[in-house]
N, C-alpha and C positions, 0 to 999 in steps of 0.2 A: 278752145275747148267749150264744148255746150254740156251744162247741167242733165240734160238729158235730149241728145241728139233723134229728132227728128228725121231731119234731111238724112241722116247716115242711112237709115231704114227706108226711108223713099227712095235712095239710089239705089239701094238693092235688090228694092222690089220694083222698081218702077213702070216696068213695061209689066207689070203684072196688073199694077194699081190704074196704070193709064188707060189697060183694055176695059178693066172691070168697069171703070169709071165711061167709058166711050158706048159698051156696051147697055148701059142703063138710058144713055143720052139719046143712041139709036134708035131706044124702043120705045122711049117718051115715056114711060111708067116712073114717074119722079113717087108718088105714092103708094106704098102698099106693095110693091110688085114681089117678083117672087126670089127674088135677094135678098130681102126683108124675114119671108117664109123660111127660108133653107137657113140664114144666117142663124133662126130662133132654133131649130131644129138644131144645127151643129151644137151652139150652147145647153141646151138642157142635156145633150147626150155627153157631152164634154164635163160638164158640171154631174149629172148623175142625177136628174129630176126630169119630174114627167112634162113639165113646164116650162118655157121662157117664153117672155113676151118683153117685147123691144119699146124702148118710148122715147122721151124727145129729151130726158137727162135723166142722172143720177139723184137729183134733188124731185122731182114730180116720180120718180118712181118708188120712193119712200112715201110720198103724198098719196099716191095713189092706194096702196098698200093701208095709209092709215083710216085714208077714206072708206075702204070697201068693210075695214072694221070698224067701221064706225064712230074711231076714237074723237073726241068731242070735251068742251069745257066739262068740267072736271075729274076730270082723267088726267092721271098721272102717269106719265111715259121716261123711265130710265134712261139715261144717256152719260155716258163718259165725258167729264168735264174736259182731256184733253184730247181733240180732236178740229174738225173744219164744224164752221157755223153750221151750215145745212143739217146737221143731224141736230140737236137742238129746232131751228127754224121749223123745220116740217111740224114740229110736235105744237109750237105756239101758232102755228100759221091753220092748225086743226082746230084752236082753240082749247087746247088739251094745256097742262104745266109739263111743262120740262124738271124733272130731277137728275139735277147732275152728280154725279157720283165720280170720284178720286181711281185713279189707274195705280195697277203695278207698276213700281218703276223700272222693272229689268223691261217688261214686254212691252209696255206703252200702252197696256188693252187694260178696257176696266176691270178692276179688282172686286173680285167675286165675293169676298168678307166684307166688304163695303159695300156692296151692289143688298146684301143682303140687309144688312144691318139699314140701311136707307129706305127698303121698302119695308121692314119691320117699323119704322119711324112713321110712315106717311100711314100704315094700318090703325097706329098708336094715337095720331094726331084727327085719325076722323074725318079731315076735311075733302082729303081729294080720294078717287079709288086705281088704285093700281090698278095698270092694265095691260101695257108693252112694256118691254127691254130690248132696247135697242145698242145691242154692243156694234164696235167698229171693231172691223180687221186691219189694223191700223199700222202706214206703214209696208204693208202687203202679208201680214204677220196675220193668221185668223186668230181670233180671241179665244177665252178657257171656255168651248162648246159645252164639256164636259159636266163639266159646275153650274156653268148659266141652266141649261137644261133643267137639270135638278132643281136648281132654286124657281124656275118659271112652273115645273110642274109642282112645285109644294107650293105653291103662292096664286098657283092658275091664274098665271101671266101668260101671252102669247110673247116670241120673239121672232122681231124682224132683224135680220143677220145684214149688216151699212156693208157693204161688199166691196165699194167704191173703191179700196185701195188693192182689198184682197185678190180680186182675182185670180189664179191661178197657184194662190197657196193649198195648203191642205194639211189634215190630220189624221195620220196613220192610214193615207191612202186616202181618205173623202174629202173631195176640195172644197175649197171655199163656196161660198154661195148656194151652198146645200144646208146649211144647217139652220136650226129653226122652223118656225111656221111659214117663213116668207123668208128672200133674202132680195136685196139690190145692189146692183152696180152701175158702175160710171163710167163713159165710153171718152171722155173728156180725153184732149190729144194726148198728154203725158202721162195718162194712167198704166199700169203695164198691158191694157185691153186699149187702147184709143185711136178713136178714128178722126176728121178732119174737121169738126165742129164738136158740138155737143150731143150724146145721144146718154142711152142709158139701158139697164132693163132688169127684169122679177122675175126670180127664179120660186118655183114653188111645184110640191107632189098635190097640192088640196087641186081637184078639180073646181067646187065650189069658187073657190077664191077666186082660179083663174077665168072662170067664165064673166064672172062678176068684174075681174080685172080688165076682160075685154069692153066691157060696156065702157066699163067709165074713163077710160083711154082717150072711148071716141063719141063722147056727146051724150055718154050714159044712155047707147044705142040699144035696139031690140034686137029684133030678126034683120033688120037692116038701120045702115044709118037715119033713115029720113023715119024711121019708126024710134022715138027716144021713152024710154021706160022711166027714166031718175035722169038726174039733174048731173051730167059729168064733167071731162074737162076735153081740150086737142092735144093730145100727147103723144106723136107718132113720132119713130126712126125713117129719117129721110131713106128711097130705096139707094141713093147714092152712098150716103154715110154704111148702108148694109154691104154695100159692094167693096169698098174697102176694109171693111171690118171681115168681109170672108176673105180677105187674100189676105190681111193681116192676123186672122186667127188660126191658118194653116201656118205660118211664121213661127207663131208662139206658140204653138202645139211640138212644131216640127224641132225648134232649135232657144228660141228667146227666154222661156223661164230656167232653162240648163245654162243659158249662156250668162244672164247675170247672177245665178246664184255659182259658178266663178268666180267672178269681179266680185261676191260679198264674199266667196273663202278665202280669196286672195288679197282683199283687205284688208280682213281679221286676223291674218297669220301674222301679218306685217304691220299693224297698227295696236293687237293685242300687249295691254301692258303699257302703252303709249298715252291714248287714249279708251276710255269705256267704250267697248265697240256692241254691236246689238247682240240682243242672247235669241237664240232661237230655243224654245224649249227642245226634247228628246221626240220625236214621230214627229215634230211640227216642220214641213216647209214653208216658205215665205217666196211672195214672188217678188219681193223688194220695189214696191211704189216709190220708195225712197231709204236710202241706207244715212242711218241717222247714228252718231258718236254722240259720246256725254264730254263735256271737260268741269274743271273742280267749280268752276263759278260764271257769274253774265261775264265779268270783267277778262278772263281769259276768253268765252268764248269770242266774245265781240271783239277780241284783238287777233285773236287766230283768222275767225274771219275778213279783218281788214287785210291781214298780211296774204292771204290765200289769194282774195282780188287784186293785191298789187301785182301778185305773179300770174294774173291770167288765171286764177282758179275761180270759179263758181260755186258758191254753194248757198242753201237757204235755209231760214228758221221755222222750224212749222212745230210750236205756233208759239207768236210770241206774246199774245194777251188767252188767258185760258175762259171757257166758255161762262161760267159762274161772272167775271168780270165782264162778258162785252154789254153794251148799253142795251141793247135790243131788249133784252135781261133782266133792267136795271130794279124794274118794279120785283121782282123775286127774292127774296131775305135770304143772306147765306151768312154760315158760319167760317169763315179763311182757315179756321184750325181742321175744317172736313176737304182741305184740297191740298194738304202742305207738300206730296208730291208732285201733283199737276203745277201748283206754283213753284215750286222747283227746275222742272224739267223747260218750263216755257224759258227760263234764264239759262239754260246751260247745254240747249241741244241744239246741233248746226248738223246738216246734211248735206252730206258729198256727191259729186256728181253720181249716177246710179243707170246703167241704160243696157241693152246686150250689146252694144255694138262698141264701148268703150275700150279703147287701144290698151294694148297690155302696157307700153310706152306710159302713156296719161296717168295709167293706174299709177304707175312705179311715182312716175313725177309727183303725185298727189301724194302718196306715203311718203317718199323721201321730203316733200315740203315740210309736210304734218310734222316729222320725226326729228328734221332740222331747228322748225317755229319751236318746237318745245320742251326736245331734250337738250 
């Protein structure tokens, strides 16, 4: 059983994935080509923005984003204490401070009354100036759009929407990676979007932004590459990695986010009551990046997960040091009484296998384990 089966989806597609792949070989166009074009085009029409532009990951497409606004030492950029480093990193890697801030704990996405209350602090304290909020969709769950919104336009904050996980969720109809002034995602192979290495890309309606985004992509170019206006970076989507990501975006359009949120109702029917299983709010989809359980403490969860590997189960902790705590960090002063959810959850949340192609068989096996290890 694989945590999230790759190969299952390669076999299925395969003579689809191997032309795409053959055909890009044929034509020698490894850069730029027009797989690359159509693939950005399919995205911003799919997503519902006038923009997408493709790059070399999820982590420089956040960079890129901070770069074009210029965010810089001392500047203060929000970010959700639980999540993966990169959203932090971009924000220190700008020179900019990271302010982490405590999540809900039903959604796993940062909490709005604390999101607020943090940047009313950094107003109060003088030293650095608010500037971005950077929520994750975390999990494949997009965050409370609703609230952030509000609070960035009464605070005239920009938000950049970390999409990496979200992909193909949404709210009341508008999908992920629309929301905000910018949004990114992550093309990383086990994302519910992923392709064969590492890619990435920025969705956005601001024309400014995106023209600016195209310079600094590629050498912070003019009217051509060998004409450089500003100072940028190389950040391109291989045209092979676009070649698979259109035969795998017609997939997950056509059957893959139907098919694992499935496997997440048929979890939850059967696991509800069991364990804490994830809440989706009311209008919210999720395109499950990972389907994640609570149990009472570290000490259960870490014995569930032993017993789960002796039987051939897979599962992971994501995450089990929270961002406030990693060293990278370490110079930053934090109070532990402003994370006591994030520190919580990093001790008591295990994630089950999660993919469309998951056998209804595996399912059952998985809940019948879960239901046996603990009731």
């Amino acid at each position: 059983m694989e945590f999230r089966d790759l190969n299952a989806q390669y076999i299925k597609y395969k003579n689809e994935i191997d032309s795409a792949i053959q055909k890009v070989i044929d034509n020698t166009n490894f850069i730029g080509g027009k797989e690359v074009y159509t693939l950005e085009q399919r995205l911003a029409e799919y997503v519902g923005v006038k923009h997408c532009l493709t790059c070399a990951n999820g982590t420089e497409a956040m960079t890129l984003v901070l770069m074009a606004w210029d965010i810089k030492e001392g500047d203060a950029v929000f970010v959700p204490d639980f999540t993966f480093f990169s959203t932090g990193e971009v924000v220190s890697f700008r020179g900019a401070t990271p302010i982490f801030v405590d999540v809900d704990r039903k959604t796993f996405n940062i909490d709005t009354v604390k999101l607020e209350k943090a940047i009313i602090k950094v107003i109060k304290e003088g030293k650095l100036t608010p500037k971005v909020i950077i929520p994750v969709d975390l999990f494949g769950l997009p965050a409370n759009y609703g609230e952030i919104q509000k609070i960035a336009k009464n605070y005239k904050l920009k938000v950049l929407e970390d999409g990496a996980q979200g992909f193909g969720g949404s709210i009341n109809g508008e999908k992920a990676c629309s929301f905000g002034d910018a949004a990114t995602t992550s093309f990383f192979p086990a994302k519910p979007l992923g392709c064969y290495g590492d890619g990435g890309a920025i969705f956005t309606d601001d024309d400014g932004l995106a023209n600016l985004l195209r310079s600094y992509k590629v050498h912070g170019k003019g009217e051509n590459k060998y004409d450089n206006v500003r100072v940028g970076v190389n950040s391109r989507l291989d045209t092979i990695q676009a070649a698979i990501l259109n035969v795998k975006l017609t997939a997950f359009i056509n059957h893959e986010l139907e098919d694992v949120n499935r496997v997440y109702k048929l979890y939850t029917e059967k696991l509800n009551g069991i364990v804490e299983t994830p809440v989706i709010p009311e209008g919210y989809v999720s395109s499950f990046a990972q389907y994640t359980i609570k149990l009472d403490n570290k000490e259960a969860r870490d014995s569930l997960q032993a017993k789960l590997k002796a039987e051939g189960i897979p599962s992971m902790v994501y995450y089990v040091k929270p961002m406030h705590r990693q060293r990278a960090f370490r110079e930053l002063h934090h109070d532990e009484n402003d994370f006591q959810v994030t520190n919580e959850l990093c001790d008591i949340v295990l994630s089950l296998p999660m993919h469309p192609y998951l056998h209804k068989d595996d399912i059952f096996h998985i809940i019948n384990s879960i239901s046996e290890l603990l009731l």
